[in-house]
C-alpha positions in Angstrom: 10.4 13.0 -10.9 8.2 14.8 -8.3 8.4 13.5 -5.0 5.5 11.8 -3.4 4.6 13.4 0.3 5.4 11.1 3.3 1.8 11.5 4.2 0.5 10.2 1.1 2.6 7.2 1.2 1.4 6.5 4.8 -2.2 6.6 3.5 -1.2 4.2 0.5 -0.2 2.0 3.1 -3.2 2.0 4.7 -5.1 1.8 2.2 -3.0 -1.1 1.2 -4.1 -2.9 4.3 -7.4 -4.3 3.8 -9.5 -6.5 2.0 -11.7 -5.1 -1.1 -14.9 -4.8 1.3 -13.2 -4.0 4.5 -12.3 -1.0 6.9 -8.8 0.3 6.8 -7.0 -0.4 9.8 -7.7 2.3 12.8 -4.9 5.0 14.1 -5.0 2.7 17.6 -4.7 -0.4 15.5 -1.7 1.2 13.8 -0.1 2.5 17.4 -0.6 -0.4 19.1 1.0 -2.5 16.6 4.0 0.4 16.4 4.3 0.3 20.4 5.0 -3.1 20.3 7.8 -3.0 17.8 9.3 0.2 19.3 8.9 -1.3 23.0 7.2 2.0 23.8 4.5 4.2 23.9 3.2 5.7 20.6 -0.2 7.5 21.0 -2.7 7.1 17.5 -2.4 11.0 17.4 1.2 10.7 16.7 0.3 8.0 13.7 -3.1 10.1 12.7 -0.6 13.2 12.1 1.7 10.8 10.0 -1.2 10.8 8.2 -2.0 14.3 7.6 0.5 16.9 5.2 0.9 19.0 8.6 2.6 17.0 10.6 5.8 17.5 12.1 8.7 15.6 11.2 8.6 12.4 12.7 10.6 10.0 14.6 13.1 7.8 12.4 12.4 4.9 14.7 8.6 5.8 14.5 9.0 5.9 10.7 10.9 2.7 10.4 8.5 0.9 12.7 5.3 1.7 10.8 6.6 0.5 7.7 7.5 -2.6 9.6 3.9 -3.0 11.1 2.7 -2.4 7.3 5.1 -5.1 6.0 7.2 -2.5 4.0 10.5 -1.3 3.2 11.7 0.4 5.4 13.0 2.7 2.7 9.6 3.4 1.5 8.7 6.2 3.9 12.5 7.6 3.9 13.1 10.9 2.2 13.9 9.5 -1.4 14.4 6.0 -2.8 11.0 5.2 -2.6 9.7 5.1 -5.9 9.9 1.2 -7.1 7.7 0.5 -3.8 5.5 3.3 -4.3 4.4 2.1 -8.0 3.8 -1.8 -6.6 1.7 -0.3 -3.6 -0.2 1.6 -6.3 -0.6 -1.2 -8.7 -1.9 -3.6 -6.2 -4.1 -1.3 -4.4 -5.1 -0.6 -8.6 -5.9 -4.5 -8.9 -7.5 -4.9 -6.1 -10.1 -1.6 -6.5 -10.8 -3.0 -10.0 -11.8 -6.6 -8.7 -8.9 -8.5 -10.6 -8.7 -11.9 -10.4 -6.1 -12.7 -12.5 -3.8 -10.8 -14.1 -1.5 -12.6 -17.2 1.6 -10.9 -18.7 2.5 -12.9 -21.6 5.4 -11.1 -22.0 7.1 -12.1 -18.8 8.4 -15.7 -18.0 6.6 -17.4 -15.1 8.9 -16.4 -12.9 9.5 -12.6 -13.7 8.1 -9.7 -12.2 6.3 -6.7 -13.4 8.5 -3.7 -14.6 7.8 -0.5 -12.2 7.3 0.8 -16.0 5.1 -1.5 -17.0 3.3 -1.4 -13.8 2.8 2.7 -14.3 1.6 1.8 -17.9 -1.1 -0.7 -16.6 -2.4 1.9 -13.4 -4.5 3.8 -15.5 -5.7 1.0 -17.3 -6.8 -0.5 -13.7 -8.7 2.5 -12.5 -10.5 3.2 -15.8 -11.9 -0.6 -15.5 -12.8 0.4 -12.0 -14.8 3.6 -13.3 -16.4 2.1 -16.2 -17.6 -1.1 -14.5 -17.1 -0.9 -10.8 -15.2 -3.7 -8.9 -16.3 -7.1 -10.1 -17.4 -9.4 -7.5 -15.0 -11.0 -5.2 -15.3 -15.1 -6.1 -14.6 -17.4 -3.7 -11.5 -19.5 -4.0 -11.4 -22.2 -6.9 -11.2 -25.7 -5.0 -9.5 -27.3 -7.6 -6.5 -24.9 -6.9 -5.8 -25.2 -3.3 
């Protein structure tokens, strides 16, 4: 299994963070949310070279708070062991792109999960949909559901 770059995952992350039509959060966002776990100082230069392939290798505490700030394992941005989260982040940022509503897996009970397999297996799937059509329209909320 190749091994995704730490820098990749941290974009993932941020590209995780926001709504279908909205911005990605900022590099200050990001820091100021990571100061305030750590209790210190992190300047958005030191998140915006997280970021980049070039970056030097970074604080473990730094690490550990950004996935914190993101709402992930902690284990996500560590050296291996990553791979589970990395296929979710993937598959949701894949539903959301494509506009899914509503996604049914008749072959799961109601309260199983997704494989990572058969998560990888539907990816594809997700982003051809998003080529061929583009993202469907977001719809607002059904009353009768809520």
């Amino acid at each position: 299994m190749n091994g995704v770059p730490l820098s990749v995952r941290v974009n993932r992350l941020f590209s995780l963070a926001h709504d279908v039509d909205g911005p990605e959060p900022g590099e200050d966002t990001v820091a100021a949310g990571v100061s305030r776990i750590l209790g210190r100082p992190v300047a958005p230069s030191e998140i915006e070279s997280l970021r980049s392939s070039d970056h030097e290798p970074p604080e473990p505490d730094v690490l550990r708070a950004v996935a914190q700030h993101f709402h992930a394992p902690e284990q996500y941005l560590a050296a291996d062991g990553y791979h589970d989260y990395d296929t979710l982040v993937r598959f949701k940022i894949a539903v959301r792109e494509a506009g899914v509503r509503h996604l049914s897996m008749r072959s799961l009970d109601a309260s199983a999960e997704p494989t990572t397999a058969e998560m990888e297996s539907l990816i594809p799937l997700l982003e051809n949909l998003r080529r061929s059509h583009g993202p469907l329209p977001v719809a607002s909320p059904d009353p009768r559901q809520t």
